[in-house]
One Martini backbone bead per residue (centre of mass of N, CA, C, O) as a GRO file, in nm:
protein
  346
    1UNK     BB    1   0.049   0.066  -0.011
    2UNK     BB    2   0.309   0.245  -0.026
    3UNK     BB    3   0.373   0.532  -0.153
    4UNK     BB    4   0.542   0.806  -0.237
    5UNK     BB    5   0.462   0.972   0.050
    6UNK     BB    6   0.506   0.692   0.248
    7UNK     BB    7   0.817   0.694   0.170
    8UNK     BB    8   0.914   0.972   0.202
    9UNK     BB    9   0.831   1.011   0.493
   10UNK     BB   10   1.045   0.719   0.593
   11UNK     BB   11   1.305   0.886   0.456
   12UNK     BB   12   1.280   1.164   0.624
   13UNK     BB   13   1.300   0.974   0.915
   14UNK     BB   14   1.537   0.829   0.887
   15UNK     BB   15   1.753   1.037   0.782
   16UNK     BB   16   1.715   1.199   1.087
   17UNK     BB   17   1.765   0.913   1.277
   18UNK     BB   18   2.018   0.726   1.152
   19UNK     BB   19   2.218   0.966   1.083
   20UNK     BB   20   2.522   0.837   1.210
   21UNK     BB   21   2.520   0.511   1.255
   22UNK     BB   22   2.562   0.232   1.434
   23UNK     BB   23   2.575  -0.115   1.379
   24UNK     BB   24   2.577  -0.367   1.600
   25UNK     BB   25   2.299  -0.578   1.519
   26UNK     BB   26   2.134  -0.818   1.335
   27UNK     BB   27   1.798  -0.969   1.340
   28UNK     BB   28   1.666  -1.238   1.170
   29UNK     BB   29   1.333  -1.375   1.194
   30UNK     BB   30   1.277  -1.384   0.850
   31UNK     BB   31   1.488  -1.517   0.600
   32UNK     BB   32   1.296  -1.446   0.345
   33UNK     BB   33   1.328  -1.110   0.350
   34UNK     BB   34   1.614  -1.166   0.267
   35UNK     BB   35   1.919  -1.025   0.026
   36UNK     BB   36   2.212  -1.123  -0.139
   37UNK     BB   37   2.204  -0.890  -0.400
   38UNK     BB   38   2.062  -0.815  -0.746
   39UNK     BB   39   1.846  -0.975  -0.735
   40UNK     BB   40   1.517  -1.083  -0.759
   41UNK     BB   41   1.287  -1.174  -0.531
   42UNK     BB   42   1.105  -1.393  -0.482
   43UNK     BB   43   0.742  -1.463  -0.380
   44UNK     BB   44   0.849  -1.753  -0.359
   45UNK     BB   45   1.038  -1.767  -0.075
   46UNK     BB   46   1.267  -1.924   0.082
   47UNK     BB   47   1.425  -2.027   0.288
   48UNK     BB   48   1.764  -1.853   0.438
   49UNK     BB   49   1.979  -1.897   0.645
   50UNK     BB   50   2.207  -1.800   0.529
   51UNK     BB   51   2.152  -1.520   0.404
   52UNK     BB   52   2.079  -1.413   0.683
   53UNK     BB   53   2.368  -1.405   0.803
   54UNK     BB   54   2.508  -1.260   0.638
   55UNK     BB   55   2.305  -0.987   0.648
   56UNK     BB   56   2.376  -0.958   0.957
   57UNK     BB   57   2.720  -0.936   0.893
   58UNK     BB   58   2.744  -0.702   0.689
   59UNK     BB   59   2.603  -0.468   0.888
   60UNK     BB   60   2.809  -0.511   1.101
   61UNK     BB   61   2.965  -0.188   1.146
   62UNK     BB   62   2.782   0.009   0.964
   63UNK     BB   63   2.737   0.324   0.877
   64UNK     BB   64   2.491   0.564   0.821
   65UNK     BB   65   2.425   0.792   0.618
   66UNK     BB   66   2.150   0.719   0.399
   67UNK     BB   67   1.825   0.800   0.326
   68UNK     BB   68   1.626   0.709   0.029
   69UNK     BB   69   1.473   0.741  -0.315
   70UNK     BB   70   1.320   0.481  -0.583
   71UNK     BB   71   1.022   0.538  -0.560
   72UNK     BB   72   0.939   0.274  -0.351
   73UNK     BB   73   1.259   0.257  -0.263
   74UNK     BB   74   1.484   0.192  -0.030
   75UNK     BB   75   1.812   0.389   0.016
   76UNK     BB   76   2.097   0.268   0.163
   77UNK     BB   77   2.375   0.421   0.334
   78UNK     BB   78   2.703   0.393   0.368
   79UNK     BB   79   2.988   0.371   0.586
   80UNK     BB   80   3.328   0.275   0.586
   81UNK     BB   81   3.610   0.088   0.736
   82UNK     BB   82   3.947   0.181   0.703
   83UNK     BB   83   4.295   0.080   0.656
   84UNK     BB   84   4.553   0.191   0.544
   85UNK     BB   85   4.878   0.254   0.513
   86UNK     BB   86   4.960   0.186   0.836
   87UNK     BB   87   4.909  -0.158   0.866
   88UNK     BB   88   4.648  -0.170   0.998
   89UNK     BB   89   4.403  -0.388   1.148
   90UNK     BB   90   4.114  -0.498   1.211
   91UNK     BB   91   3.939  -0.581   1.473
   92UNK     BB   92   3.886  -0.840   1.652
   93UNK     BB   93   3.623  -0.979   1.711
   94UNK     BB   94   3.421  -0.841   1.963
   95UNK     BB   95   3.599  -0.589   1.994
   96UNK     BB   96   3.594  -0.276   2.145
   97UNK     BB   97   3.484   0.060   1.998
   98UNK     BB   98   3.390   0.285   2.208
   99UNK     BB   99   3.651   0.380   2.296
  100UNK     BB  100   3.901   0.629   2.268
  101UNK     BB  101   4.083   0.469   2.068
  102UNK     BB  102   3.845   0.472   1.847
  103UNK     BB  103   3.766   0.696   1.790
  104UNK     BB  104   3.602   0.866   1.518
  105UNK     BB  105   3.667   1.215   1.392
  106UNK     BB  106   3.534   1.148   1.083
  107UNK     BB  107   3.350   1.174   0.784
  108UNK     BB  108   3.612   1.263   0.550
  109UNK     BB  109   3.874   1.103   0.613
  110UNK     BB  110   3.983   1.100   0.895
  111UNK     BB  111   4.220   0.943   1.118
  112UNK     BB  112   4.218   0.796   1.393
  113UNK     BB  113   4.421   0.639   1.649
  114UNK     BB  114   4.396   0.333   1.487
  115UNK     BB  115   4.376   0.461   1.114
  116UNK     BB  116   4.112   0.463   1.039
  117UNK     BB  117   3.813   0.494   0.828
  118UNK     BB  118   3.593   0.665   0.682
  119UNK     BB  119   3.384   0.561   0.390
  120UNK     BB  120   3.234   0.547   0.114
  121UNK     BB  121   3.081   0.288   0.053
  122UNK     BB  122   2.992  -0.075  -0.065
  123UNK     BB  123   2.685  -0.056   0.000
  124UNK     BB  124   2.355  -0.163   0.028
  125UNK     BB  125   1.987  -0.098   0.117
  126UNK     BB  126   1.710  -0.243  -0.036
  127UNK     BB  127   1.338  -0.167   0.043
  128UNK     BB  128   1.019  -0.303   0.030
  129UNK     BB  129   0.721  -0.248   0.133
  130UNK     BB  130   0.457  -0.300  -0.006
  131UNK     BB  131   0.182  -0.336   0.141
  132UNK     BB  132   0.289  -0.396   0.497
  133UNK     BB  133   0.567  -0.215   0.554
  134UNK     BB  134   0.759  -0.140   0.836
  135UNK     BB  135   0.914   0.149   1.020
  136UNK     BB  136   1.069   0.130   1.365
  137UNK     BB  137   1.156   0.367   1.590
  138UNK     BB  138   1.349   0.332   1.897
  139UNK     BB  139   1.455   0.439   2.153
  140UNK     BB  140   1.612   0.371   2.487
  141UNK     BB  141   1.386   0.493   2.632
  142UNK     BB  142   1.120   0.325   2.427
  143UNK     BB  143   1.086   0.036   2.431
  144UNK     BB  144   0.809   0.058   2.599
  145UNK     BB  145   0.645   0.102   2.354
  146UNK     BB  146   0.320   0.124   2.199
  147UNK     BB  147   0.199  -0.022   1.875
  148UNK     BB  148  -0.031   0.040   1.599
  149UNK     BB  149  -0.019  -0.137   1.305
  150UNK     BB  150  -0.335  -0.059   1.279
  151UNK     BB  151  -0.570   0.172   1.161
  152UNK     BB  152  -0.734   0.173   1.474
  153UNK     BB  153  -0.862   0.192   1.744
  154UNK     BB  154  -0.901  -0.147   1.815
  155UNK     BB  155  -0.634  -0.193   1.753
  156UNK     BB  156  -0.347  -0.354   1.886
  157UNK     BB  157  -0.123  -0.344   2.079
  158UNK     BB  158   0.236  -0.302   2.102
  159UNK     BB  159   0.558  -0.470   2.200
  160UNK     BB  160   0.871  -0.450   2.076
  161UNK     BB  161   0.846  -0.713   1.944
  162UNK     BB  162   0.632  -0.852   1.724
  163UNK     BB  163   0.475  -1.110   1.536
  164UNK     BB  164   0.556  -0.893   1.276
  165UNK     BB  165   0.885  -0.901   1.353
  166UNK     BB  166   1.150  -0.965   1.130
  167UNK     BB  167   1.347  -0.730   1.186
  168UNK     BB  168   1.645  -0.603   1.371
  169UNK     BB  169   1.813  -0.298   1.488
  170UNK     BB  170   2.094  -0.226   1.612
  171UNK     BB  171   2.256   0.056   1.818
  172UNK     BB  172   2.485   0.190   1.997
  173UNK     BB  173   2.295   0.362   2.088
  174UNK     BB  174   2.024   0.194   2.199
  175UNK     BB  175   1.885   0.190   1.891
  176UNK     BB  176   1.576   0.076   1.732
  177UNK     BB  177   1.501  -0.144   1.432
  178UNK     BB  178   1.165  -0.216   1.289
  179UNK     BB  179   1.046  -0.452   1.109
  180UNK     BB  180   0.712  -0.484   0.976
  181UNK     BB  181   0.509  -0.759   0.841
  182UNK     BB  182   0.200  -0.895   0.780
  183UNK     BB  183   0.217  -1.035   0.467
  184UNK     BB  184   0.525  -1.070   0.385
  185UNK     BB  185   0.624  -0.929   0.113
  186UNK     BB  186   0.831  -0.785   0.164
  187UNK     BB  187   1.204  -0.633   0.149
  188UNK     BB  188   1.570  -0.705   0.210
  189UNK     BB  189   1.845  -0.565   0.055
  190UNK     BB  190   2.199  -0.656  -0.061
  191UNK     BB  191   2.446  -0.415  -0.225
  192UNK     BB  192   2.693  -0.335  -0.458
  193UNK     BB  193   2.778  -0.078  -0.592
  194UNK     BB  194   2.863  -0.214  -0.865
  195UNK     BB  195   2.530  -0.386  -0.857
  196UNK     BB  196   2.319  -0.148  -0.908
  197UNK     BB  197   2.256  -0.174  -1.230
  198UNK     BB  198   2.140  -0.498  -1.193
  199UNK     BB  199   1.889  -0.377  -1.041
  200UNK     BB  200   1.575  -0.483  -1.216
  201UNK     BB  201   1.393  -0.191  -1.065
  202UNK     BB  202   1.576   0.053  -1.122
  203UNK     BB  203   1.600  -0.029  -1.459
  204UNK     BB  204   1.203   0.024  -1.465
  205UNK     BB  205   1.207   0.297  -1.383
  206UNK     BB  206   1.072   0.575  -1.425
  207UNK     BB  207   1.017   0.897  -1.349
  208UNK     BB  208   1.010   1.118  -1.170
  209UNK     BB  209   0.736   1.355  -1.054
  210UNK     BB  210   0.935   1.553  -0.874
  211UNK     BB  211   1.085   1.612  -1.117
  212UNK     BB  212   1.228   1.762  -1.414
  213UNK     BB  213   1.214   1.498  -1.599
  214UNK     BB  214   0.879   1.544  -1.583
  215UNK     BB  215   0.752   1.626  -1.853
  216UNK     BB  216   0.563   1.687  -2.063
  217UNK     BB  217   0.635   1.558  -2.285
  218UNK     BB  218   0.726   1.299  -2.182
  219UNK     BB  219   0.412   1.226  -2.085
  220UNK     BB  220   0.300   1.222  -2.370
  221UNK     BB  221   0.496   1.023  -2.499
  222UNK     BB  222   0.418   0.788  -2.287
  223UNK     BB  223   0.089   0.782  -2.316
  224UNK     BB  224   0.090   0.756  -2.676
  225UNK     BB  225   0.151   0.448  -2.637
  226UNK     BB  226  -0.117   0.385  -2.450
  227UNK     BB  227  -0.360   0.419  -2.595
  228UNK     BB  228  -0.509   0.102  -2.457
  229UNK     BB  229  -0.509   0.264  -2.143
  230UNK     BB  230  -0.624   0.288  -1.895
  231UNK     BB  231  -0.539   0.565  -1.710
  232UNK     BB  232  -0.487   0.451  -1.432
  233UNK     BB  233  -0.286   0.216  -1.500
  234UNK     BB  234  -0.071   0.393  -1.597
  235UNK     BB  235  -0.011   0.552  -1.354
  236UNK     BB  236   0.040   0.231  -1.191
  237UNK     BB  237   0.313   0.259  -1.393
  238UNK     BB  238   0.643   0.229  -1.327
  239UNK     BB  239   0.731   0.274  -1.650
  240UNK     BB  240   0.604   0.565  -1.638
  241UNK     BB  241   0.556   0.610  -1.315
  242UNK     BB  242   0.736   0.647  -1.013
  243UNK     BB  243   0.492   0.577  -0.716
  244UNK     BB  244   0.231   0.543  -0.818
  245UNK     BB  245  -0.121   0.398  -0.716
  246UNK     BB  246  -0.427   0.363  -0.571
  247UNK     BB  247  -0.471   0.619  -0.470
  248UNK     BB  248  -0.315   0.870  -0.639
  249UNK     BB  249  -0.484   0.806  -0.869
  250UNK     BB  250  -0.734   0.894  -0.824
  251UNK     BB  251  -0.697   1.187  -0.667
  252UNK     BB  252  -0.586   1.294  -0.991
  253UNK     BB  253  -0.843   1.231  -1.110
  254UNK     BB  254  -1.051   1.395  -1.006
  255UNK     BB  255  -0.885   1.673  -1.005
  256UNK     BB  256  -0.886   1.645  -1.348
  257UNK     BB  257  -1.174   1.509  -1.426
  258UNK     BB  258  -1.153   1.209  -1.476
  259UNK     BB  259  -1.206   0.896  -1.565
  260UNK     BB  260  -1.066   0.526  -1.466
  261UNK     BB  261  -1.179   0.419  -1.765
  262UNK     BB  262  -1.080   0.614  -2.018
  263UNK     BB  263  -0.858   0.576  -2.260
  264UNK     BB  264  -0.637   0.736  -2.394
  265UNK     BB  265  -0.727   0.788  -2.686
  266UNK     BB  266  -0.991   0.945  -2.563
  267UNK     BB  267  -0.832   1.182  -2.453
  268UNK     BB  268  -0.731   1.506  -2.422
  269UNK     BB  269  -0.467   1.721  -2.422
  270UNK     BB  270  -0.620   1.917  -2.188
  271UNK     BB  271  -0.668   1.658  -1.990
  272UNK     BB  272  -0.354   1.575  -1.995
  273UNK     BB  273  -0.272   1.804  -1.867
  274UNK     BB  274  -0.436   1.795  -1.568
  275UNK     BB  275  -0.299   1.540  -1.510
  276UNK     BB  276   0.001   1.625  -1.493
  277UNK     BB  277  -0.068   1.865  -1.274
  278UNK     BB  278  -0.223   1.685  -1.040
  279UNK     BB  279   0.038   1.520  -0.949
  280UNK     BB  280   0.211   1.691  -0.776
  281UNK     BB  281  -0.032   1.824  -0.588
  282UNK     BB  282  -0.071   1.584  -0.477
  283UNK     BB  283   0.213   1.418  -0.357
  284UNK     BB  284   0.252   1.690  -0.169
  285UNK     BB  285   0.028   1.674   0.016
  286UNK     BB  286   0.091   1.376   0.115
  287UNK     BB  287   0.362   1.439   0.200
  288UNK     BB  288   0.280   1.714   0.426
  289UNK     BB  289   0.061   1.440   0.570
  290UNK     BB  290   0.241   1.201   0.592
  291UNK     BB  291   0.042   1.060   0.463
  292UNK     BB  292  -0.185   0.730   0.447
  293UNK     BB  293  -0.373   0.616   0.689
  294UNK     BB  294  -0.592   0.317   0.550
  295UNK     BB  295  -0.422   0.056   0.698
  296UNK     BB  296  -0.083  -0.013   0.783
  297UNK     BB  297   0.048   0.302   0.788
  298UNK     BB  298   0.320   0.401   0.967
  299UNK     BB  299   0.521   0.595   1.121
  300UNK     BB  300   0.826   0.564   1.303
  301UNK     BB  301   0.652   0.622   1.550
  302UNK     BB  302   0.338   0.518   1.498
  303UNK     BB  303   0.169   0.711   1.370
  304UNK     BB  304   0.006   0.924   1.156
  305UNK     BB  305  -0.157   1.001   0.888
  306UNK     BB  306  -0.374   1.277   0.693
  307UNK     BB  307  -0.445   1.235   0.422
  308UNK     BB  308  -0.731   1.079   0.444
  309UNK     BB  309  -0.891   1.341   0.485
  310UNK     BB  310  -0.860   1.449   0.196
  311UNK     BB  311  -1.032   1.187   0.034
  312UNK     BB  312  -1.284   1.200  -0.250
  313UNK     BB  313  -1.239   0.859  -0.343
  314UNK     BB  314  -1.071   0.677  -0.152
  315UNK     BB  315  -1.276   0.476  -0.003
  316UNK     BB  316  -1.570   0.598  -0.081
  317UNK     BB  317  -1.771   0.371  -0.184
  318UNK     BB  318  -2.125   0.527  -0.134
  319UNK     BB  319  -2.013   0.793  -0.087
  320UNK     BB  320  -2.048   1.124  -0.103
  321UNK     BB  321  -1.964   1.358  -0.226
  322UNK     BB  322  -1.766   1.656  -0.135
  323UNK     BB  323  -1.897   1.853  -0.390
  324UNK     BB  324  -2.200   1.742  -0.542
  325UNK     BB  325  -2.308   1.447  -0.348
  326UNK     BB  326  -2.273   1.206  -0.533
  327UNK     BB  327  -2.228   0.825  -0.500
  328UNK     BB  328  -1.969   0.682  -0.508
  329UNK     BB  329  -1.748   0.433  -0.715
  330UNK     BB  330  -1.679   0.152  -0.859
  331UNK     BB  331  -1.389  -0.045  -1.000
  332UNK     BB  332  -1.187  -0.303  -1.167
  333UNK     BB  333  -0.843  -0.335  -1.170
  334UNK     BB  334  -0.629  -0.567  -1.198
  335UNK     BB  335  -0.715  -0.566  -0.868
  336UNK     BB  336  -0.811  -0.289  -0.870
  337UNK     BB  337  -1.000  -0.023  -0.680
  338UNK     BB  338  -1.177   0.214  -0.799
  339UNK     BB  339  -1.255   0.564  -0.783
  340UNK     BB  340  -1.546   0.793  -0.834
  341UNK     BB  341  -1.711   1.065  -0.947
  342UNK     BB  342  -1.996   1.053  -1.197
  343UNK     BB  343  -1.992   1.391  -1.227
  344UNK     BB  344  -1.698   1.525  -1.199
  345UNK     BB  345  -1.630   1.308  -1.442
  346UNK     BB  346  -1.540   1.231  -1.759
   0.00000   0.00000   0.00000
């Protein structure tokens, strides 16, 4: 469910906290959900206690440089401690690095006092959020807060990990990440900056609709090629845009005024205009209200996004529009449900 502006808001709060953190030790509980390679994970995924391994290994005592996004996908980036001409070799397995003559003194690349420095590069962690996928962050002080994984008031609290709690980061400084999945599609993988052309969703996914890349004519461009695909699927299509799911598609086509089992090819190009502006209009709201929390979706610390208060059509079908008051329909697109109102849109 996590579409662009929810993946946006967990990559702009984990990457103020846990921006310059060093990763103490990682415990995959659920060795499915991890893998390391450019490979694309199957759906069918089966047990892989060495991949969990691996992937536990390498990631224990690497610090997080940054986390951003492309598309609907998290990119984790580290530094790592080299050593260089010094001859000194890393510390061997299980000796303690918080004292200070390890303290490592900039992430500039300047030598501790035992020679290693910090430099970029590496490795990237890469993770999909899919359906049902969380990340919780929580300080050692918060360890004992209670968070509601799914968006409701009846839904039960839980104390972390939870039984949906599949893999955990700790922290040098006792504050721990937990990635939780409900239906358990997510997932998670190690690639080497080398290997990074190679991951086969980064080399498919189309422009960033909030990027410059995103001009009208590539827009007209991609959209006349799909002449006979009706427009919902068309923007729900990553490889001709980017980060659009199933939430703001409708809201994109409300607000354009377009009915969203439309065909290409009968759009006319002053409507596909209204749909270019639409979208950015949209998705920038989305990030603003910090997601739509109307099912799985909560913010790094257990909170709510307020986009869904603002929602025209979607998940709205049966009830009257907020605009004027004909009562939203619903519809049926390859396996995803669509809202309009048929009275607004045309």
């Amino acid at each position: 469910m996590p579409e662009l502006p929810e993946v946006q808001t967990v990559v702009s709060e984990l990457n103020r906290k846990l921006k310059n953190l060093t990763i103490k030790s990682v415990q995959v509980l659920r060795p499915k959900m991890v893998g390391v390679g450019p490979k694309t994970l199957s759906p069918l995924r089966t047990h892989s206690p060495a991949a969990a391994r691996e992937f536990e290994s390498k990631l224990k005592g690497e610090k997080i440089k940054s986390v951003s996004r492309r598309a609907k996908l998290l990119v984790f980036d580290f530094y790592r401690r080299t050593y260089p001409s010094s001859g000194l070799r890393p510390p061997s397995p299980g000796k303690n690095l918080s004292g200070p003559q390890t303290d490592h003194l900039s992430l500039s690349g300047e030598k501790n006092k035992v020679g290693s420095v910090w430099v970029e590069g590496g490795i990237k962690m890469l993770v999909h959020l899919k359906m049902t996928g969380q990340f919780i962050y929580l300080k050692d002080s918060e360890l004992d807060k209670k968070i509601r994984l799914i968006n409701s008031s009846t839904a039960p609290l839980y104390k972390l990990p939870s039984p949906y709690t599949h893999i955990i980061f700790v922290f040098s400084d006792g504050s721990k990440l937990f990635y939780n999945d409900v239906r358990q599609f997510g997932y998670l993988k190690l690639v080497h900056d080398k290997e990074i052309e190679k991951v086969p969703e980064l080399a498919e996914y189309g422009p960033e609709p909030l990027s410059l890349e995103f001009s009208l004519l590539r827009f007209f461009t991609a959209v006349k090629k799909r002449s006979k695909t009706r427009i919902k699927q068309l923007l729900c299509d990553q490889k001709i845009i980017a980060g659009i799911g199933n939430i703001y598609s409708d809201e994109i086509l409300f607000r354009a005024k377009i009915r969203p089992d439309r065909k290409v090819s009968r759009i006319k190009n002053q409507e596909l205009r209204a749909i270019f502006k639409a979208i950015p209009f949209i998705l920038k709201k989305g990030i603003a209200e910090h997601g739509s929390s109307v099912g799985d979706f909560v913010r790094t610390d257990g909170s709510w996004g307020s986009m869904g208060k603002y929602h025209f059509v979607y998940g709205r079908g049966g009830l009257p529009c907020k605009v004027c008051g004909t009562i939203i329909k619903s519809m049926k697109f390859t396996g995803r449900t669509g809202s309009y109102c048929p009275k607004c849109q045309r």
